[in-house]
N, CA, C and O atoms as a GROMACS GRO file, in nm:
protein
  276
    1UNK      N    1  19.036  15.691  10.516
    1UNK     CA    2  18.947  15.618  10.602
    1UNK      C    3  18.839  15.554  10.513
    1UNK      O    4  18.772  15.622  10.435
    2UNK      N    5  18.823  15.401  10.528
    2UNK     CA    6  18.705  15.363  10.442
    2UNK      C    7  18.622  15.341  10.514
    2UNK      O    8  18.644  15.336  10.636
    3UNK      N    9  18.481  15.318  10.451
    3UNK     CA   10  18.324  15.364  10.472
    3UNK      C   11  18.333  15.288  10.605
    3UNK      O   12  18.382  15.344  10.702
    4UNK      N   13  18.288  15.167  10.613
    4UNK     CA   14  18.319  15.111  10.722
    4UNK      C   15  18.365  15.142  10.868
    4UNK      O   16  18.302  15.117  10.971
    5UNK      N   17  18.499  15.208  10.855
    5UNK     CA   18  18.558  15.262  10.945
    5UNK      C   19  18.527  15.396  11.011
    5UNK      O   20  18.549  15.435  11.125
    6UNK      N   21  18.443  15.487  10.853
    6UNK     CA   22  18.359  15.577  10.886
    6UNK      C   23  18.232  15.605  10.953
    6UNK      O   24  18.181  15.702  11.009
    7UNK      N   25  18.197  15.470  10.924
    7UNK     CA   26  18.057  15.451  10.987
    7UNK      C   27  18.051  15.423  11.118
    7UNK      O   28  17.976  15.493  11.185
    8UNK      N   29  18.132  15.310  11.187
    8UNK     CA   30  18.217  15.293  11.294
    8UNK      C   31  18.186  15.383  11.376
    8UNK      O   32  18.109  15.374  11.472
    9UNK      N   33  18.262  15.498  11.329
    9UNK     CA   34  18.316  15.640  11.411
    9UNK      C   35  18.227  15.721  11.462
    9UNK      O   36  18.226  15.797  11.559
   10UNK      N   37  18.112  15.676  11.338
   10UNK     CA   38  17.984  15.806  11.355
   10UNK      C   39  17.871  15.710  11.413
   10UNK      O   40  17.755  15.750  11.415
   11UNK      N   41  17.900  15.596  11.456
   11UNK     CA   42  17.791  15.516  11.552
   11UNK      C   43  17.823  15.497  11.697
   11UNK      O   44  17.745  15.471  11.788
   12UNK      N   45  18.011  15.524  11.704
   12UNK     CA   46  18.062  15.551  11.824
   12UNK      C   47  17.997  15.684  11.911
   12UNK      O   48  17.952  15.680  12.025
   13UNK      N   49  18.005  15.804  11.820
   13UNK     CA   50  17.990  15.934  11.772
   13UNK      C   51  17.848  15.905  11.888
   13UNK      O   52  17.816  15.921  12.005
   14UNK      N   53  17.811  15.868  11.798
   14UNK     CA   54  17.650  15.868  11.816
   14UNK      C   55  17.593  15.821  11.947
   14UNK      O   56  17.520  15.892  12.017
   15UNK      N   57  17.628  15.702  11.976
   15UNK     CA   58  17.634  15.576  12.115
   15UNK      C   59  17.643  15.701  12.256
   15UNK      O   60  17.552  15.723  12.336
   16UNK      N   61  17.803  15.777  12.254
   16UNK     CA   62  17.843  15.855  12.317
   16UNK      C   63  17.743  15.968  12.366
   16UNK      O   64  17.719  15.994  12.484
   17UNK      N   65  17.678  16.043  12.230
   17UNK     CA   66  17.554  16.119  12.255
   17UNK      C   67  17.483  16.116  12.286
   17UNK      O   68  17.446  16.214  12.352
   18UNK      N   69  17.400  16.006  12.270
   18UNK     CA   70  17.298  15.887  12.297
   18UNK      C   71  17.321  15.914  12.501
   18UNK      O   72  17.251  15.988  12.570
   19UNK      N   73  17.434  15.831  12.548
   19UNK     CA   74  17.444  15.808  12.635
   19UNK      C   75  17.472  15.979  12.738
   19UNK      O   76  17.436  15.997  12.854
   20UNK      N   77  17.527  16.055  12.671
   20UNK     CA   78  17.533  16.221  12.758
   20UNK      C   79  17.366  16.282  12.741
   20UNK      O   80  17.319  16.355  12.829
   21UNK      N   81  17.294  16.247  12.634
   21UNK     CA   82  17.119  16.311  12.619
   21UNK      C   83  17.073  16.236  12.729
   21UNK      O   84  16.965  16.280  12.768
   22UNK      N   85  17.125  16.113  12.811
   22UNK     CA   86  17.048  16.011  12.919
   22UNK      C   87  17.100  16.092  13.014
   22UNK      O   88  17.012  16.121  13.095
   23UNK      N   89  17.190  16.134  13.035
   23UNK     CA   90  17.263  16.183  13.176
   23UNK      C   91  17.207  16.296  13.223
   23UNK      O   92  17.158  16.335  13.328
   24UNK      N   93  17.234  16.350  13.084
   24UNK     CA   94  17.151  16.522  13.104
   24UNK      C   95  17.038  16.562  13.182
   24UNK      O   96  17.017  16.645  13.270
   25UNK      N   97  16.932  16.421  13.081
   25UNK     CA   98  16.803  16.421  13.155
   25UNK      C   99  16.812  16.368  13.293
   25UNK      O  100  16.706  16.396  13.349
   26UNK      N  101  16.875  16.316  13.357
   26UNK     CA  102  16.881  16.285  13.500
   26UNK      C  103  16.888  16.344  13.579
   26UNK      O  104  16.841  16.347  13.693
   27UNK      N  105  17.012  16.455  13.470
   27UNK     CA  106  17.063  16.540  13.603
   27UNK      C  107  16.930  16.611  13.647
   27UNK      O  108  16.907  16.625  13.767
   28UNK      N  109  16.834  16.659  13.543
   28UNK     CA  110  16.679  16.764  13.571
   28UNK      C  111  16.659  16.678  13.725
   28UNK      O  112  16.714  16.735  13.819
   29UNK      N  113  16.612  16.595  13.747
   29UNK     CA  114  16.590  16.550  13.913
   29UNK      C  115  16.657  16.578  13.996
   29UNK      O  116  16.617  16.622  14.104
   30UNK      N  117  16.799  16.554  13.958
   30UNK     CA  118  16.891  16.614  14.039
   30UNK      C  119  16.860  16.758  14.110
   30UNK      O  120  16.833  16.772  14.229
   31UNK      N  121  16.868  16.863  14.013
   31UNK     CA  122  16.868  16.959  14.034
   31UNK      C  123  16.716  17.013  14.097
   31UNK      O  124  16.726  17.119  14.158
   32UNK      N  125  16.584  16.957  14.090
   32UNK     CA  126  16.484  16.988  14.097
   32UNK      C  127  16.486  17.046  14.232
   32UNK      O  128  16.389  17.122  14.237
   33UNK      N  129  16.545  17.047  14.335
   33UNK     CA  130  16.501  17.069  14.444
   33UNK      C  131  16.632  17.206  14.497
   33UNK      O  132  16.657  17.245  14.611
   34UNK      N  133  16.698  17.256  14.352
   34UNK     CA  134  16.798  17.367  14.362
   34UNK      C  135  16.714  17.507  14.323
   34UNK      O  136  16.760  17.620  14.341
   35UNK      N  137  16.575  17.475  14.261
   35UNK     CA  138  16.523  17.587  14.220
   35UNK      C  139  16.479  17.591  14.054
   35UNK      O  140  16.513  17.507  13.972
   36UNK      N  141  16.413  17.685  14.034
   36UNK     CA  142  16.354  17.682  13.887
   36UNK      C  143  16.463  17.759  13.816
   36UNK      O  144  16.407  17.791  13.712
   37UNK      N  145  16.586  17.808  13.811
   37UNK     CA  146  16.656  17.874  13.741
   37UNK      C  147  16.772  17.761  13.741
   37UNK      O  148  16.850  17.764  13.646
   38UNK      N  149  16.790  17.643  13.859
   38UNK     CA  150  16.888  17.527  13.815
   38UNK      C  151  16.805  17.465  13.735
   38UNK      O  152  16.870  17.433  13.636
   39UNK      N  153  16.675  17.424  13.724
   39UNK     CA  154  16.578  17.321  13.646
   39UNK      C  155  16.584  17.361  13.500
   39UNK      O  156  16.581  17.282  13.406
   40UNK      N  157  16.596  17.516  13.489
   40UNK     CA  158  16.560  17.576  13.348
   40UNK      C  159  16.715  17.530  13.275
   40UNK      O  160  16.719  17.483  13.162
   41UNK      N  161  16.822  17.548  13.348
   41UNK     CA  162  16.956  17.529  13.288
   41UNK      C  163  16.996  17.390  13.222
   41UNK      O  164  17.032  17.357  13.109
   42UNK      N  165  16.971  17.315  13.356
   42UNK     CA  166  16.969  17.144  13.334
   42UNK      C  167  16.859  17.108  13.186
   42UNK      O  168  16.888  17.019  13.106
   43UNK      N  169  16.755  17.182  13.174
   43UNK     CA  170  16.668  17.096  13.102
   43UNK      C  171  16.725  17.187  12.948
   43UNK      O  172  16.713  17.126  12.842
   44UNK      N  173  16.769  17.296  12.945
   44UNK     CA  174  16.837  17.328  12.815
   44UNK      C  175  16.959  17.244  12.782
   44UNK      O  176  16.975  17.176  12.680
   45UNK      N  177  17.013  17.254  12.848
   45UNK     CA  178  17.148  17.128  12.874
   45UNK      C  179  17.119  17.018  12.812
   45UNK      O  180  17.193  16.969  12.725
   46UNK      N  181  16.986  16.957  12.858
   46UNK     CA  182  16.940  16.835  12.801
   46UNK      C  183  16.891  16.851  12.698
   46UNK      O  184  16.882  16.753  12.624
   47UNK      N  185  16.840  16.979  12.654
   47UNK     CA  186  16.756  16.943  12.509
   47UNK      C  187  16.895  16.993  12.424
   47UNK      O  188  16.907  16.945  12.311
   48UNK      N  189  16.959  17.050  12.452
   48UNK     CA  190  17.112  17.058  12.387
   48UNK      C  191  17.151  16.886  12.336
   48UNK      O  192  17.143  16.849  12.219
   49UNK      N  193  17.186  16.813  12.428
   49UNK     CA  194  17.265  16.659  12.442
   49UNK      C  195  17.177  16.618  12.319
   49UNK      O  196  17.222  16.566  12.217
   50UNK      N  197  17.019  16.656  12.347
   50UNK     CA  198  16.926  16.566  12.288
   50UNK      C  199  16.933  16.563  12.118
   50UNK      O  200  16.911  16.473  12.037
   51UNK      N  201  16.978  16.712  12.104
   51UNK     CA  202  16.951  16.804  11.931
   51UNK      C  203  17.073  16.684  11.907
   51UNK      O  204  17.045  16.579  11.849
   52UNK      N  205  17.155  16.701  11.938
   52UNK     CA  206  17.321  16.689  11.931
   52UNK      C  207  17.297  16.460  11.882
   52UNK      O  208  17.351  16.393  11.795
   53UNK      N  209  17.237  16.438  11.946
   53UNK     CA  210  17.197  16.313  11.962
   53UNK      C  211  17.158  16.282  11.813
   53UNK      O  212  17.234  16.244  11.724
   54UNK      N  213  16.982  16.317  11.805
   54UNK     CA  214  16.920  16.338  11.737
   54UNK      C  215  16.988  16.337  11.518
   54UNK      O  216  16.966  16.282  11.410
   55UNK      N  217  17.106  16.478  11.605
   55UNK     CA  218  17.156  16.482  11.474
   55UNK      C  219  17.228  16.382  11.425
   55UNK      O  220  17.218  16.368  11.303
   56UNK      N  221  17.318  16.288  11.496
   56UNK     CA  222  17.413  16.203  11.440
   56UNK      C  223  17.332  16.086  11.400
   56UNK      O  224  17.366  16.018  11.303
   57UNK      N  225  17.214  16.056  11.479
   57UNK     CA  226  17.083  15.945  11.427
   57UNK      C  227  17.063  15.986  11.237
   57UNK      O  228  17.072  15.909  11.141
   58UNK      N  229  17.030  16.157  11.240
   58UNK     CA  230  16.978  16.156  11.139
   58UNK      C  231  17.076  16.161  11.047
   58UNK      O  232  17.019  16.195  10.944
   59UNK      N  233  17.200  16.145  11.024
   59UNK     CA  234  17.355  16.145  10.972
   59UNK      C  235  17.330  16.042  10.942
   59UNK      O  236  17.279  16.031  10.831
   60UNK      N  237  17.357  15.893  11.038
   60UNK     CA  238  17.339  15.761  11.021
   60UNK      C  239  17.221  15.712  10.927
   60UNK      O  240  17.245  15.637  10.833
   61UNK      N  241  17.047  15.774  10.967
   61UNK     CA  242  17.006  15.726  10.836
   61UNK      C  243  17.017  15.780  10.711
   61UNK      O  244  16.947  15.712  10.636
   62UNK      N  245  17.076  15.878  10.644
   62UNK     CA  246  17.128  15.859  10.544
   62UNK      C  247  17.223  15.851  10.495
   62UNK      O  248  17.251  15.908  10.390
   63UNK      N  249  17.314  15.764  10.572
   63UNK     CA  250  17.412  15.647  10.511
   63UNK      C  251  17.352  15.508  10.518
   63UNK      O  252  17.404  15.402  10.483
   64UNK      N  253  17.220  15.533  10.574
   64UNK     CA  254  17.140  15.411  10.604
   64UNK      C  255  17.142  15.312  10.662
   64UNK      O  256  17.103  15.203  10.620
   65UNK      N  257  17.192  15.342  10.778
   65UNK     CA  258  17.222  15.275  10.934
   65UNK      C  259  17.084  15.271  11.005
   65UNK      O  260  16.996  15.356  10.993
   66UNK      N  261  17.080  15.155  11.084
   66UNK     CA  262  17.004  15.141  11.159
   66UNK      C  263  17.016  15.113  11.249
   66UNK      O  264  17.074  15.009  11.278
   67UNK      N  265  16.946  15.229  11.369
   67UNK     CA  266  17.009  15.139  11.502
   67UNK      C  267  16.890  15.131  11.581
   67UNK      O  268  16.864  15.234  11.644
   68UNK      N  269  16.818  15.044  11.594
   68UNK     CA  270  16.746  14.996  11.685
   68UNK      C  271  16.734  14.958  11.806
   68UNK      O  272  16.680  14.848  11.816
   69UNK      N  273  16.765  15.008  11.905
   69UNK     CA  274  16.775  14.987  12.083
   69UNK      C  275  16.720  14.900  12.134
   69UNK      O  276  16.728  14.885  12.256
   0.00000   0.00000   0.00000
């Protein structure tokens, strides 16, 4: 696999994460009105998506990608 194609993968990678750390946090509203033990789950959930996110960003800048939203 060359760089390119690698990089590709891990901005796909990334996009994907990006877009499940958005969902996650949604669902917290969702659930808000199930109780503080659905709120506590949902919002670990989300800071889970978020780490997970986070990490492939910090992968990308040092291959020195930039992705600007």
């Amino acid at each position: 696999m060359n760089q390119s194609a690698a990089h590709a993968e891990l901005i796909a990678t990334y996009r994907r994460a990006q877009a499940e750390a958005a969902h996650k946090l949604g669902l917290i509203k969702v659930v808000e009105k199930k109780g503080p033990k659905a709120i506590q789950a949902a919002v670990e959930t989300a800071a889970k998506a978020a780490k997970r996110r986070d990490s492939y960003a910090n992968k990308l800048a040092i291959l020195g990608v930039d992705l600007k939203d």
